[in-house]
mmCIF file of the N, C-alpha and C atoms, coordinates in Angstrom:
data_MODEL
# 
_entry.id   MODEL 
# 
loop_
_atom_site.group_PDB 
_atom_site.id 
_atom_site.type_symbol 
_atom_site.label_atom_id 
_atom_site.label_alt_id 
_atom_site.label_comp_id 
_atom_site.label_asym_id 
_atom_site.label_entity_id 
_atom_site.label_seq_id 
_atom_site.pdbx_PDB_ins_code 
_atom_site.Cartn_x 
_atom_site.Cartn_y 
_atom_site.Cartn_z 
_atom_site.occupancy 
_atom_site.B_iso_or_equiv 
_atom_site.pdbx_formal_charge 
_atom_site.auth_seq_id 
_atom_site.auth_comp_id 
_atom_site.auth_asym_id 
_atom_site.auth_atom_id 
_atom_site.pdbx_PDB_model_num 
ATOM 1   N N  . UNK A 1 1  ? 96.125 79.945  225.647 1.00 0.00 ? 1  UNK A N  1 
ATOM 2   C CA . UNK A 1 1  ? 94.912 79.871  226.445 1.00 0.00 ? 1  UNK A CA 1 
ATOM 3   C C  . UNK A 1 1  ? 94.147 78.617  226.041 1.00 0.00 ? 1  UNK A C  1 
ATOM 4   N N  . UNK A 1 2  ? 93.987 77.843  227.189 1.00 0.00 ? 2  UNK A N  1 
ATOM 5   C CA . UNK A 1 2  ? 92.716 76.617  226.670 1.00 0.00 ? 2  UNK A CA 1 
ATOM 6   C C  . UNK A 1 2  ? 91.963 76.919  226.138 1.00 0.00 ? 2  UNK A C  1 
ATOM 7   N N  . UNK A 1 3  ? 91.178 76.275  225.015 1.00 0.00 ? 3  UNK A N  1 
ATOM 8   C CA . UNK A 1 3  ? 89.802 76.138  224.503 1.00 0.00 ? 3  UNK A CA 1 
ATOM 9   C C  . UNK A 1 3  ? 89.184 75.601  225.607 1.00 0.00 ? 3  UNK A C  1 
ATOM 10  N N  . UNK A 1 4  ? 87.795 75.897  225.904 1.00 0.00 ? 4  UNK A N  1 
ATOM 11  C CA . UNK A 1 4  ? 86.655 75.129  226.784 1.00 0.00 ? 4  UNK A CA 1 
ATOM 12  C C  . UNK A 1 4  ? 85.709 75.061  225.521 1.00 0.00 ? 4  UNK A C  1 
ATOM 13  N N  . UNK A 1 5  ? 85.042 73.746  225.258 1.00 0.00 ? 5  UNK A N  1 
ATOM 14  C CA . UNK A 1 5  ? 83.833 73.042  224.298 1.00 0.00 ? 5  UNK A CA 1 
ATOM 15  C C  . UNK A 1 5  ? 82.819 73.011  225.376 1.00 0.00 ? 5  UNK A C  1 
ATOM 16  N N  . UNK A 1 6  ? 81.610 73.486  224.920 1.00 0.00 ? 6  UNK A N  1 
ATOM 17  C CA . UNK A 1 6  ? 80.483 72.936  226.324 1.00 0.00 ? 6  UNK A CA 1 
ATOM 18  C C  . UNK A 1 6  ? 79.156 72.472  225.102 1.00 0.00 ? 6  UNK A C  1 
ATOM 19  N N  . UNK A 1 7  ? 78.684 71.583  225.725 1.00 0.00 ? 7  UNK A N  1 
ATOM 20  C CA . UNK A 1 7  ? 77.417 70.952  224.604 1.00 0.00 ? 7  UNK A CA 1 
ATOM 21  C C  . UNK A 1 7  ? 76.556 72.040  224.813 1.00 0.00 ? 7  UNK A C  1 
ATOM 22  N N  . UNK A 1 8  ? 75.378 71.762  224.418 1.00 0.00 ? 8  UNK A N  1 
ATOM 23  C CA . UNK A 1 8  ? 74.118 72.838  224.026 1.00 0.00 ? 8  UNK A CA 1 
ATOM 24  C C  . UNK A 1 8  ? 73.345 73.216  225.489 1.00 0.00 ? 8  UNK A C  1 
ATOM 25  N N  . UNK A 1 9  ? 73.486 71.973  226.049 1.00 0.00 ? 9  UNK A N  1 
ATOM 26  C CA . UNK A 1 9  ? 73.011 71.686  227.257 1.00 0.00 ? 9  UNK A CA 1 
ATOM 27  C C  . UNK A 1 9  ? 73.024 72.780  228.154 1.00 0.00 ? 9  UNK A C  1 
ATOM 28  N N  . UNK A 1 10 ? 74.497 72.265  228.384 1.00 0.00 ? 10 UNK A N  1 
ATOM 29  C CA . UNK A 1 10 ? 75.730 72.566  229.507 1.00 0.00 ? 10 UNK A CA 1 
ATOM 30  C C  . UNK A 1 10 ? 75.380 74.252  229.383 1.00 0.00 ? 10 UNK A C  1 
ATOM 31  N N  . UNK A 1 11 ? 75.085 74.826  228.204 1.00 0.00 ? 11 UNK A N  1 
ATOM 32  C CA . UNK A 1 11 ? 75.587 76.445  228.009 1.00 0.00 ? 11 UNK A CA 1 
ATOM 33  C C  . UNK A 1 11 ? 73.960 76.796  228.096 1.00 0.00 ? 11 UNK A C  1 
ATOM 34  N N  . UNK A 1 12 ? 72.649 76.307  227.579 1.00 0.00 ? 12 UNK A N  1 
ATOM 35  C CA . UNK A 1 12 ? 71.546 76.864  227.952 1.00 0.00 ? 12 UNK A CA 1 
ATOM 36  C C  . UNK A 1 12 ? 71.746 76.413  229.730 1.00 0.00 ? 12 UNK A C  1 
ATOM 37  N N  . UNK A 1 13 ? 72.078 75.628  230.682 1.00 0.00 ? 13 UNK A N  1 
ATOM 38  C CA . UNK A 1 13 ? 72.027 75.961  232.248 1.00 0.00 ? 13 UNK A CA 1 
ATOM 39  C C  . UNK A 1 13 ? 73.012 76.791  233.034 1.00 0.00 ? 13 UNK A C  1 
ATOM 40  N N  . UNK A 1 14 ? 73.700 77.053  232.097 1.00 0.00 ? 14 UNK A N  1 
ATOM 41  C CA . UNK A 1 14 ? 74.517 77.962  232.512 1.00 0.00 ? 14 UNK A CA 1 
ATOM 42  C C  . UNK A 1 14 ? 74.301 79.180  232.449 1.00 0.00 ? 14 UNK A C  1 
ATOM 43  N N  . UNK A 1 15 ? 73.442 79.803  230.949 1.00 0.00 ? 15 UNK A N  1 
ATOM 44  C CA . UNK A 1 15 ? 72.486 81.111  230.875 1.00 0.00 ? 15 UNK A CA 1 
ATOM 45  C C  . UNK A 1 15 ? 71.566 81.032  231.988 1.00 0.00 ? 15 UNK A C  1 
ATOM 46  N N  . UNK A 1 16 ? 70.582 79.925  231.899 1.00 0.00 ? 16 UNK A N  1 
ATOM 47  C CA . UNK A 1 16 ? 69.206 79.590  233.168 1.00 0.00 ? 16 UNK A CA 1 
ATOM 48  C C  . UNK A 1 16 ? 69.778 80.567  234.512 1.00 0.00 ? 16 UNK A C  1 
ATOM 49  N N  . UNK A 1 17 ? 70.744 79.871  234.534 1.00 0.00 ? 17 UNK A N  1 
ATOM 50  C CA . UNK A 1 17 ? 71.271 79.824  236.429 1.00 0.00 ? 17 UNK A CA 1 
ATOM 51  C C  . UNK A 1 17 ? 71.947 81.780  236.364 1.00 0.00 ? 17 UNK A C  1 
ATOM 52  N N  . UNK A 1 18 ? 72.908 82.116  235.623 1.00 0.00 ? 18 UNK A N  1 
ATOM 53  C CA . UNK A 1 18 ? 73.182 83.629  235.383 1.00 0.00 ? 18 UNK A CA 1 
ATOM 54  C C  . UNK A 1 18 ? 72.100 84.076  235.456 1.00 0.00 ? 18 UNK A C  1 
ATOM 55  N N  . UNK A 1 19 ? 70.662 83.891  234.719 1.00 0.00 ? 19 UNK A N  1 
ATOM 56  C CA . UNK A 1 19 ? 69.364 85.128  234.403 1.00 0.00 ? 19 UNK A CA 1 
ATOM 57  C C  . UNK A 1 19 ? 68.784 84.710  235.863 1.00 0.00 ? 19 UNK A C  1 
ATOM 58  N N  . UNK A 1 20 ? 68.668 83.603  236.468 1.00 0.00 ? 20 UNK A N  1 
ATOM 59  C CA . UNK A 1 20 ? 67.902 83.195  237.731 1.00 0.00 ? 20 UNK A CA 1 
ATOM 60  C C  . UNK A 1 20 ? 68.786 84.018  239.143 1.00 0.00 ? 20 UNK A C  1 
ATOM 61  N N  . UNK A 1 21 ? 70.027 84.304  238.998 1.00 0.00 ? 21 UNK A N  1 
ATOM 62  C CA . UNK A 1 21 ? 70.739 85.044  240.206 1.00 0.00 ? 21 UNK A CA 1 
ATOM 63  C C  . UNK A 1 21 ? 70.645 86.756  240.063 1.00 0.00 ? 21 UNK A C  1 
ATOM 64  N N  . UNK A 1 22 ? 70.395 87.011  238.125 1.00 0.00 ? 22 UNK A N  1 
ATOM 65  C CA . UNK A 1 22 ? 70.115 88.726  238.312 1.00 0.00 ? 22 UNK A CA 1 
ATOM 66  C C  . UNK A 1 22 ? 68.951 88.580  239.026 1.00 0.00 ? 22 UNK A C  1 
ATOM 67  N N  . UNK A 1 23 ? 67.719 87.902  238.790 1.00 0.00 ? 23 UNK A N  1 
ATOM 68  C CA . UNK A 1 23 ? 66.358 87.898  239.067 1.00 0.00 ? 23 UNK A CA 1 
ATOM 69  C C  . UNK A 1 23 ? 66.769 87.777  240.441 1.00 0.00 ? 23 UNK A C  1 
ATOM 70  N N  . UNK A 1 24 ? 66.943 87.162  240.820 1.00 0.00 ? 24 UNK A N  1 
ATOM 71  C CA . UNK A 1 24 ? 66.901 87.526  242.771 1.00 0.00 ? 24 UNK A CA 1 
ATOM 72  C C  . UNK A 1 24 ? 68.093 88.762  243.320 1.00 0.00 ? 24 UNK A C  1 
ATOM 73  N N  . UNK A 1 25 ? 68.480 88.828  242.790 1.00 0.00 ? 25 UNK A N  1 
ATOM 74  C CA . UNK A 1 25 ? 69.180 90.627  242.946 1.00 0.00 ? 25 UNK A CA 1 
ATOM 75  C C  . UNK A 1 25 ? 68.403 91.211  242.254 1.00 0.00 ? 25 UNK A C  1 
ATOM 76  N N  . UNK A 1 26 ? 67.738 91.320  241.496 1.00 0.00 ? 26 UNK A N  1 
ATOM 77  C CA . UNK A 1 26 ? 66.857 92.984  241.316 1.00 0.00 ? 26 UNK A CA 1 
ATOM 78  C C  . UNK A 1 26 ? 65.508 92.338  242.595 1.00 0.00 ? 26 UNK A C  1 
ATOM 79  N N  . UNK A 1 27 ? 65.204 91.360  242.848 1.00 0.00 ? 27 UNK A N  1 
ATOM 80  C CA . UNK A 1 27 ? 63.674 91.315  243.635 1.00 0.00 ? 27 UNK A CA 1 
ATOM 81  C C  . UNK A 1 27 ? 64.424 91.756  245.102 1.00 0.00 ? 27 UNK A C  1 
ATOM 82  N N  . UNK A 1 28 ? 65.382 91.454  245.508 1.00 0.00 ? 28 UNK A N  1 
ATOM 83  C CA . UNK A 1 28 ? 66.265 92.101  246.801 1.00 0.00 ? 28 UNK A CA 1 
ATOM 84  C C  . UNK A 1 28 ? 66.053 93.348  246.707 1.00 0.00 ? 28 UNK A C  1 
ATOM 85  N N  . UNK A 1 29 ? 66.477 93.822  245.472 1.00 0.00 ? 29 UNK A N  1 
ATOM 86  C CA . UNK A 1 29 ? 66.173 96.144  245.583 1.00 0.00 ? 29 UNK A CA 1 
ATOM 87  C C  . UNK A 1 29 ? 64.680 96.344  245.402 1.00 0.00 ? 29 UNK A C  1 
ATOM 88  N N  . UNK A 1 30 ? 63.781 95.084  244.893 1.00 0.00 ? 30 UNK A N  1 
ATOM 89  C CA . UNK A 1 30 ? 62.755 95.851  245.061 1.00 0.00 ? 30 UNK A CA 1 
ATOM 90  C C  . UNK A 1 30 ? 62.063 95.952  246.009 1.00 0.00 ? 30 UNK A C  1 
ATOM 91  N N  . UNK A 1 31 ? 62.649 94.877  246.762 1.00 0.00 ? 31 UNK A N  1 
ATOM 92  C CA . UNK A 1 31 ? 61.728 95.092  248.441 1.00 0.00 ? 31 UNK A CA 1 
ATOM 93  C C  . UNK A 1 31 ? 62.144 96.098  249.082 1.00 0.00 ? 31 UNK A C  1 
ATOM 94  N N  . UNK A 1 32 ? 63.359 97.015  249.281 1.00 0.00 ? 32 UNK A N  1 
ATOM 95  C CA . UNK A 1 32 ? 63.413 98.532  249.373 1.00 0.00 ? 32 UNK A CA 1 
ATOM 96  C C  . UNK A 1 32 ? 62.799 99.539  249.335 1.00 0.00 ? 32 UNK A C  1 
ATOM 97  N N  . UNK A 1 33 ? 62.653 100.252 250.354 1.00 0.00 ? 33 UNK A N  1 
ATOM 98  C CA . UNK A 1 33 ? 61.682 101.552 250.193 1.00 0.00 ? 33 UNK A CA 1 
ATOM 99  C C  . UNK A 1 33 ? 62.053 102.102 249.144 1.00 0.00 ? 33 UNK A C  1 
ATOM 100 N N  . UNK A 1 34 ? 61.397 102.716 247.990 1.00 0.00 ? 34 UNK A N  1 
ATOM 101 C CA . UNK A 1 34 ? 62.364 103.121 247.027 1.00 0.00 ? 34 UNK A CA 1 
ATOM 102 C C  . UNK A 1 34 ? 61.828 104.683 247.609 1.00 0.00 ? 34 UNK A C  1 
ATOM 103 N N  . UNK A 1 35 ? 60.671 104.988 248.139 1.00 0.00 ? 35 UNK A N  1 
ATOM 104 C CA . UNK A 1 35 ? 59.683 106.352 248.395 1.00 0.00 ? 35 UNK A CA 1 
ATOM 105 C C  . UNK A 1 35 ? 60.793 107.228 249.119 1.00 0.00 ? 35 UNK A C  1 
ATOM 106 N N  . UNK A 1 36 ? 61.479 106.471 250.096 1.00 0.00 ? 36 UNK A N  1 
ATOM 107 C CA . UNK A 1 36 ? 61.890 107.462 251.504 1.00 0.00 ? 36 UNK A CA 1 
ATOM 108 C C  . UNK A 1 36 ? 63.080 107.864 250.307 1.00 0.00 ? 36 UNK A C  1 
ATOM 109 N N  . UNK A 1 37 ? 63.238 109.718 250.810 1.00 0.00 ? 37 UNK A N  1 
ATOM 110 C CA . UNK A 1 37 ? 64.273 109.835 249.785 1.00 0.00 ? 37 UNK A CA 1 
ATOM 111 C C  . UNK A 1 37 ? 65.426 110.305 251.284 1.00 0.00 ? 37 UNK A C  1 
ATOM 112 N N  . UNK A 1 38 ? 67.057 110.375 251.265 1.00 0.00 ? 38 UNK A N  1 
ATOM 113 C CA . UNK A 1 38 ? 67.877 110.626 252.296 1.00 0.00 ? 38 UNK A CA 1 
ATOM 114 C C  . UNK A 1 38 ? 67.763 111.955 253.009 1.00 0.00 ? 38 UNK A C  1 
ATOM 115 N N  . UNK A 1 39 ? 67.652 112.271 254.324 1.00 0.00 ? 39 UNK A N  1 
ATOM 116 C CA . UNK A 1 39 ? 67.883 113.174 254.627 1.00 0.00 ? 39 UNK A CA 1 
ATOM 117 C C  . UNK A 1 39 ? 69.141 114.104 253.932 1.00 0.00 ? 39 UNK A C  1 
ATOM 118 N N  . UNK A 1 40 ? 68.567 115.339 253.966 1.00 0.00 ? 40 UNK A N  1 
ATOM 119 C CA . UNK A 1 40 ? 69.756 116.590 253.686 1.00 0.00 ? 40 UNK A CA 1 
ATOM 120 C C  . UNK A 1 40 ? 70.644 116.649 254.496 1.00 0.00 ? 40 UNK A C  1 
ATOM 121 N N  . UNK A 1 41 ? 71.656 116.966 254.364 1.00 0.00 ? 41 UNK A N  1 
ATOM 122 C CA . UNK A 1 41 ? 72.375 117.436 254.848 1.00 0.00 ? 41 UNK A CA 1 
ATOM 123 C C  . UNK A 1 41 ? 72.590 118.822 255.705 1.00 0.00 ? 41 UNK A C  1 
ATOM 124 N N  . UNK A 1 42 ? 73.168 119.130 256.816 1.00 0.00 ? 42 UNK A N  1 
ATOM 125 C CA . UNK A 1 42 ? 72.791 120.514 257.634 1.00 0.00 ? 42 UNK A CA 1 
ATOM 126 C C  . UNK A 1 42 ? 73.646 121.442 256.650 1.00 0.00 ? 42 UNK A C  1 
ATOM 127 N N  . UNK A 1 43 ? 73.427 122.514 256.526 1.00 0.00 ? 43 UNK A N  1 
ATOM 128 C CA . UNK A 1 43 ? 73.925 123.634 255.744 1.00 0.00 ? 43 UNK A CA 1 
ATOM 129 C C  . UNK A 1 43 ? 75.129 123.954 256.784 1.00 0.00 ? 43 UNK A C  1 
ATOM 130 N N  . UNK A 1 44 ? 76.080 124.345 256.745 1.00 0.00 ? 44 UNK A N  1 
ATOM 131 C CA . UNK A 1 44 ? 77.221 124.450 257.454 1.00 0.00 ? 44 UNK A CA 1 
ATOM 132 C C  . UNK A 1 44 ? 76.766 126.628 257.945 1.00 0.00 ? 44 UNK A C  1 
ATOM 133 N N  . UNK A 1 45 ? 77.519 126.888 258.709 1.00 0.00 ? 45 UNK A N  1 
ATOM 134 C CA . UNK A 1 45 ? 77.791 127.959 259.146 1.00 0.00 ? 45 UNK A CA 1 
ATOM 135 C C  . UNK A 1 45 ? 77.865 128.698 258.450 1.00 0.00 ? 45 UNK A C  1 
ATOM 136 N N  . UNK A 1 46 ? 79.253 128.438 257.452 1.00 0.00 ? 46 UNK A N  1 
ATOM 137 C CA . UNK A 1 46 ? 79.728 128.987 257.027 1.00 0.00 ? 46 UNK A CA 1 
ATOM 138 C C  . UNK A 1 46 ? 78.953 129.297 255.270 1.00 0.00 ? 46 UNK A C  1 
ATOM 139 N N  . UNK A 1 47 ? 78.094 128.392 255.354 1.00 0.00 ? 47 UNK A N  1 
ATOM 140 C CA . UNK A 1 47 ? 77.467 128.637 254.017 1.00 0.00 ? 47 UNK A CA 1 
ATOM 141 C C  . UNK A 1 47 ? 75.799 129.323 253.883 1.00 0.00 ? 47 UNK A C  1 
ATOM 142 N N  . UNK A 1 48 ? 75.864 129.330 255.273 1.00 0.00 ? 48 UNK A N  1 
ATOM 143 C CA . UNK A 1 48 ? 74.508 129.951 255.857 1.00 0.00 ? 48 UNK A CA 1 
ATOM 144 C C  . UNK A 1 48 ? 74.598 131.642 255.554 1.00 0.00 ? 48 UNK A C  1 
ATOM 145 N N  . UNK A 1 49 ? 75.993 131.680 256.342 1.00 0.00 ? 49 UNK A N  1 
ATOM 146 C CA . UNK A 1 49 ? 76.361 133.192 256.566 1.00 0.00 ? 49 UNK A CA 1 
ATOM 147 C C  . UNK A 1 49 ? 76.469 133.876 254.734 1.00 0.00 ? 49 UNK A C  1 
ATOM 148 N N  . UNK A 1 50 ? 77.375 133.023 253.944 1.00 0.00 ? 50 UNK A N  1 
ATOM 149 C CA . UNK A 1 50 ? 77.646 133.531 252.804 1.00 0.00 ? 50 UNK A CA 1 
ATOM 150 C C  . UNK A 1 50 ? 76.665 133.562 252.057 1.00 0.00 ? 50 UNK A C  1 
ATOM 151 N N  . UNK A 1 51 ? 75.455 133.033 252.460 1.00 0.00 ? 51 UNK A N  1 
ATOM 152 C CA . UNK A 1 51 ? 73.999 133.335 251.384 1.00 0.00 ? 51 UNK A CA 1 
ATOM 153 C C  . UNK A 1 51 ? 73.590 134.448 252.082 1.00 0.00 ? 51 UNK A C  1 
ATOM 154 N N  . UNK A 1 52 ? 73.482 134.828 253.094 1.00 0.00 ? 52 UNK A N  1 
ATOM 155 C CA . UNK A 1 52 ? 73.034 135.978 253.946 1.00 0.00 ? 52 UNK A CA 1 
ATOM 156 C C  . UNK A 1 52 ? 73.882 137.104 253.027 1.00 0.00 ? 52 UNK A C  1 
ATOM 157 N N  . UNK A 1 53 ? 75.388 137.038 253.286 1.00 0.00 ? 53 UNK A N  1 
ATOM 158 C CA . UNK A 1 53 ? 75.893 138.071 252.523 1.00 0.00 ? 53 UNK A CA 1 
ATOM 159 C C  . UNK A 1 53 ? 75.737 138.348 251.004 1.00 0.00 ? 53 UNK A C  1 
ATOM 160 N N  . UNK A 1 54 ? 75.659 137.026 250.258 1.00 0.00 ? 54 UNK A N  1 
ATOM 161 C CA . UNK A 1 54 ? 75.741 136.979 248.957 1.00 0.00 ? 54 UNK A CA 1 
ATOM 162 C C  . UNK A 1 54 ? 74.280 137.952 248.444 1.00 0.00 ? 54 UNK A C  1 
ATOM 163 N N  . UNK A 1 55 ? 73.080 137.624 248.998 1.00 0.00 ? 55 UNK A N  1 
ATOM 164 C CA . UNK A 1 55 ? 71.672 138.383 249.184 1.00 0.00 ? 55 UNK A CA 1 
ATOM 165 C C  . UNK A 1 55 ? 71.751 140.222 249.255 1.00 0.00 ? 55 UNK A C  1 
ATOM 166 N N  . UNK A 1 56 ? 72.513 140.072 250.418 1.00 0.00 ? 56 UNK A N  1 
ATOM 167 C CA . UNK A 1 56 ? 72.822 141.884 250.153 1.00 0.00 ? 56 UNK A CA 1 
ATOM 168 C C  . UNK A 1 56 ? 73.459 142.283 249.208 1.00 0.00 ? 56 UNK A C  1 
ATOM 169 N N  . UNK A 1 57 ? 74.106 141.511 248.557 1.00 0.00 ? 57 UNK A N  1 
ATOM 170 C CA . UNK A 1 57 ? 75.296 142.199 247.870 1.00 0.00 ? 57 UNK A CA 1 
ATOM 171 C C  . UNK A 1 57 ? 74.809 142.163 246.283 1.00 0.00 ? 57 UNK A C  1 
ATOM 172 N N  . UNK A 1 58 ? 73.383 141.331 246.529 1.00 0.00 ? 58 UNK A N  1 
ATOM 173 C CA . UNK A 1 58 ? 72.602 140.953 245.122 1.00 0.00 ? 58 UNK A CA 1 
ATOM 174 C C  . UNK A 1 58 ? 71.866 142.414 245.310 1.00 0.00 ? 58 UNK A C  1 
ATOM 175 N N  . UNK A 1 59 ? 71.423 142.411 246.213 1.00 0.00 ? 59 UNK A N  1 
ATOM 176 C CA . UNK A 1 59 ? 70.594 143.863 246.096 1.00 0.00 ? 59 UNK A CA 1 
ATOM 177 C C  . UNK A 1 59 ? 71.008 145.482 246.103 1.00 0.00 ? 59 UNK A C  1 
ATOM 178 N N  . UNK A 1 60 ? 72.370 145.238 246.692 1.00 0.00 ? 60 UNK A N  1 
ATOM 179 C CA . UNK A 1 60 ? 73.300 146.424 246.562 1.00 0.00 ? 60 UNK A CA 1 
ATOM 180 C C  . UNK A 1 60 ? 73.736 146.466 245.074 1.00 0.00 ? 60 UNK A C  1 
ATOM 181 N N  . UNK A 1 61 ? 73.845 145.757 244.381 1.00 0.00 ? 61 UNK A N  1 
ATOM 182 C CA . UNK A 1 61 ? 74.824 145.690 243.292 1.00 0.00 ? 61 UNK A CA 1 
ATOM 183 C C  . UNK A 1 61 ? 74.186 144.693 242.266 1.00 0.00 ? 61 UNK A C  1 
ATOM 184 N N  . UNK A 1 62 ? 73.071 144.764 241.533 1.00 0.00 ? 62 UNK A N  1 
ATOM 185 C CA . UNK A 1 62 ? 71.928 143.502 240.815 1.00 0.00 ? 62 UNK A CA 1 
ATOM 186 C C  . UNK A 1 62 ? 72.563 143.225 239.687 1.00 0.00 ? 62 UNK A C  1 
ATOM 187 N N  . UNK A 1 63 ? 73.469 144.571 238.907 1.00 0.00 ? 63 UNK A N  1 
ATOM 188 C CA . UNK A 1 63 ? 73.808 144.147 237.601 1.00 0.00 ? 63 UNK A CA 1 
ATOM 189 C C  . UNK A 1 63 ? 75.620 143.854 238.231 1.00 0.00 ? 63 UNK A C  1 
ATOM 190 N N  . UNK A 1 64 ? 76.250 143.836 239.120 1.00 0.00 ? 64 UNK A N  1 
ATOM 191 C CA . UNK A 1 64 ? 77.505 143.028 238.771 1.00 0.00 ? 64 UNK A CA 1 
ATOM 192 C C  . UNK A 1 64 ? 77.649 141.840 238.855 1.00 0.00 ? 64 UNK A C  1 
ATOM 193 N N  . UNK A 1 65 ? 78.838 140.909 237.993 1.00 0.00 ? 65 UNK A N  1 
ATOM 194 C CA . UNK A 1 65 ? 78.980 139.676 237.754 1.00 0.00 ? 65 UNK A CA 1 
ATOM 195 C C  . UNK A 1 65 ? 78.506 138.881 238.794 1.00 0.00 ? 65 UNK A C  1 
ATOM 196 N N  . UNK A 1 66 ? 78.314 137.628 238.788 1.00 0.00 ? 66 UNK A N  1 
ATOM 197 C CA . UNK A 1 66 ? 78.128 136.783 240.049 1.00 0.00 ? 66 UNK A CA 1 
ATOM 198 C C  . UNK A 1 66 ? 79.776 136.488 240.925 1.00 0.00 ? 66 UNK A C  1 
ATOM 199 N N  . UNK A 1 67 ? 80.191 136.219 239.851 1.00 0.00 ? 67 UNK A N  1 
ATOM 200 C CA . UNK A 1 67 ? 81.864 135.791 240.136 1.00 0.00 ? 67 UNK A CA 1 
ATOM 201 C C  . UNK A 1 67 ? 82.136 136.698 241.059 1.00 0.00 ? 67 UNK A C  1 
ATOM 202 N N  . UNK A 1 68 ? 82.499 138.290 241.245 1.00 0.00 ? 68 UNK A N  1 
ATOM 203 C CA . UNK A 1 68 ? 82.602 139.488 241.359 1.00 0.00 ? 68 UNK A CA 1 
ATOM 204 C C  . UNK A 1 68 ? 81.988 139.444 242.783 1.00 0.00 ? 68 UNK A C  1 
ATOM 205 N N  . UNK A 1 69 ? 80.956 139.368 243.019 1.00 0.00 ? 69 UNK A N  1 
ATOM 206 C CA . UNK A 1 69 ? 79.999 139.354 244.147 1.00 0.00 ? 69 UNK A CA 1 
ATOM 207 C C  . UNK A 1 69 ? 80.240 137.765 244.918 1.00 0.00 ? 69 UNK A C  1 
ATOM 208 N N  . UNK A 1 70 ? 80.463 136.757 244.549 1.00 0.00 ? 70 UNK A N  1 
ATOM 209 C CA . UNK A 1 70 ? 80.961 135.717 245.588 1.00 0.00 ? 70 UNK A CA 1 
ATOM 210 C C  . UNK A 1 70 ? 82.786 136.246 246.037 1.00 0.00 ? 70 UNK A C  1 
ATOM 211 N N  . UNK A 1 71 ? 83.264 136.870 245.321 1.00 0.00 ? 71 UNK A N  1 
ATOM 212 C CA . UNK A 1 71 ? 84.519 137.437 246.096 1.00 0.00 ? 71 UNK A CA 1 
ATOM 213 C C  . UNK A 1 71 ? 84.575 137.984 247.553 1.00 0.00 ? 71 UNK A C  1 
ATOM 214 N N  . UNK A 1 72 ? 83.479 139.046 247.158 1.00 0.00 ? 72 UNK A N  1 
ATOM 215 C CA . UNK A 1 72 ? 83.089 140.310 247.849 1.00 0.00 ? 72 UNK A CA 1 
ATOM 216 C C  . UNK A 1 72 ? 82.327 139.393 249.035 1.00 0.00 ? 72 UNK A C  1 
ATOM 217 N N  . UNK A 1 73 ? 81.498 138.382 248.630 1.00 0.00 ? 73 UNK A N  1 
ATOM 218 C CA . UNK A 1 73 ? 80.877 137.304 249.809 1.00 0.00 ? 73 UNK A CA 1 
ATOM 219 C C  . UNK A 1 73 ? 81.439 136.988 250.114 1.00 0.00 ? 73 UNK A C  1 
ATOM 220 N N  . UNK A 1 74 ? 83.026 136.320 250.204 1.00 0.00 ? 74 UNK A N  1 
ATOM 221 C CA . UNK A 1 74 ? 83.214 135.272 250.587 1.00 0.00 ? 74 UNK A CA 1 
ATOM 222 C C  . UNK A 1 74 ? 84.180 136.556 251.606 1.00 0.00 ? 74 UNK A C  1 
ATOM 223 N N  . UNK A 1 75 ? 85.175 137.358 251.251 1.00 0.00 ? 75 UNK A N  1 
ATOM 224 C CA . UNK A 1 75 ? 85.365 138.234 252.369 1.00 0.00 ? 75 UNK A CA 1 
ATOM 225 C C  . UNK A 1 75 ? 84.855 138.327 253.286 1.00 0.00 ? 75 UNK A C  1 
ATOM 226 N N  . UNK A 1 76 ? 83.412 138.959 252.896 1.00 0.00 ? 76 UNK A N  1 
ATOM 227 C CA . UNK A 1 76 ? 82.388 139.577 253.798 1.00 0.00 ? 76 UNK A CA 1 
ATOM 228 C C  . UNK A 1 76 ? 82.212 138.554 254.976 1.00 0.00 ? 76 UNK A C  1 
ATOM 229 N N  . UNK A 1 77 ? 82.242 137.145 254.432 1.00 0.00 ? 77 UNK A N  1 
ATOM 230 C CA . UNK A 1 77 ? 81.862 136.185 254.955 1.00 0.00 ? 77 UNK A CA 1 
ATOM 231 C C  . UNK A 1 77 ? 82.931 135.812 256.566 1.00 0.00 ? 77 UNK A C  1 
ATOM 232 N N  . UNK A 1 78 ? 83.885 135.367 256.232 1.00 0.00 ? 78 UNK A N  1 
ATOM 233 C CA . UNK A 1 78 ? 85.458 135.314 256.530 1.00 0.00 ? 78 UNK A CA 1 
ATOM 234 C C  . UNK A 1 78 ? 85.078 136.363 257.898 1.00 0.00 ? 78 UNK A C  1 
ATOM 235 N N  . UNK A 1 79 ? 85.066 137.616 257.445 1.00 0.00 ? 79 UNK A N  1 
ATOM 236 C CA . UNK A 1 79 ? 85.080 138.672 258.471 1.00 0.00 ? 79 UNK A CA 1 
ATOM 237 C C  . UNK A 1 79 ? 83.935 138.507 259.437 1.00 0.00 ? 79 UNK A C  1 
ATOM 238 N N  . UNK A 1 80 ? 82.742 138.236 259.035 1.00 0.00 ? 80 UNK A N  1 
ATOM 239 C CA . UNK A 1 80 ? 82.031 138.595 260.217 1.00 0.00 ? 80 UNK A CA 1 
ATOM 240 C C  . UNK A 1 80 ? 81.593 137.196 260.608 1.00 0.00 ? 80 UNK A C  1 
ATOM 241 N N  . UNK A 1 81 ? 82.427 136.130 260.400 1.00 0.00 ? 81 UNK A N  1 
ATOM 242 C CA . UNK A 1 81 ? 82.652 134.829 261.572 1.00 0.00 ? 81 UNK A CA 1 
ATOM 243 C C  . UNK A 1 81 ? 84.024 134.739 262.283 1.00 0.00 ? 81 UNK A C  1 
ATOM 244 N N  . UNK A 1 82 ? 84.567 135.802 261.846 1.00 0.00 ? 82 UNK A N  1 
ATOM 245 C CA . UNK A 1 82 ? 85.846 136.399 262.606 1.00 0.00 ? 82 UNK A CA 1 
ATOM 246 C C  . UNK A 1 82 ? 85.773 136.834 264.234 1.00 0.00 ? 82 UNK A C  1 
ATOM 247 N N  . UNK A 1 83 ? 84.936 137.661 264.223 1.00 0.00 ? 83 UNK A N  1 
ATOM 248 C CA . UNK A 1 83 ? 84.096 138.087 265.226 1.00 0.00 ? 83 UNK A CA 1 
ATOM 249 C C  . UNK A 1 83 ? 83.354 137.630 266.320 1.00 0.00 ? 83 UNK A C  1 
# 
């Protein structure tokens, strides 16, 4: 691999010019709304329905596992978009 030698010069305008191009890329993001945050996303059908079921099945059944009860949701679920 070549050696490259650069005088004192050469390597402080070469830092200058690198710190002078971050500085105008961060002042580019800061003129950005930073406030507006992205719209959400729509909740799908199918995940609408399975909180509906998952809810009953919290109140039918408060002390079984969660695991246990998204099974039983996700059936529940399945079936009555079957329909």
């Amino acid at each position: 691999m070549p050696t490259v030698t650069m005088t004192l010069e050469e390597y402080e305008a070469l830092r200058s010019l690198i710190s002078s191009e971050r500085e105008s890329e961060g002042a580019s993001l800061a003129d950005r709304k930073m406030d507006e945050k992205p719209k959400p996303r729509k909740r799908s059908k199918y995940n609408r329905e399975l909180s509906r079921q998952l809810k009953m099945l919290k109140v039918k059944h408060p002390r079984t596992k969660i695991t246990a009860l998204m099974k039983r949701a996700h059936r529940a679920t399945r079936k009555a978009l079957k329909r």
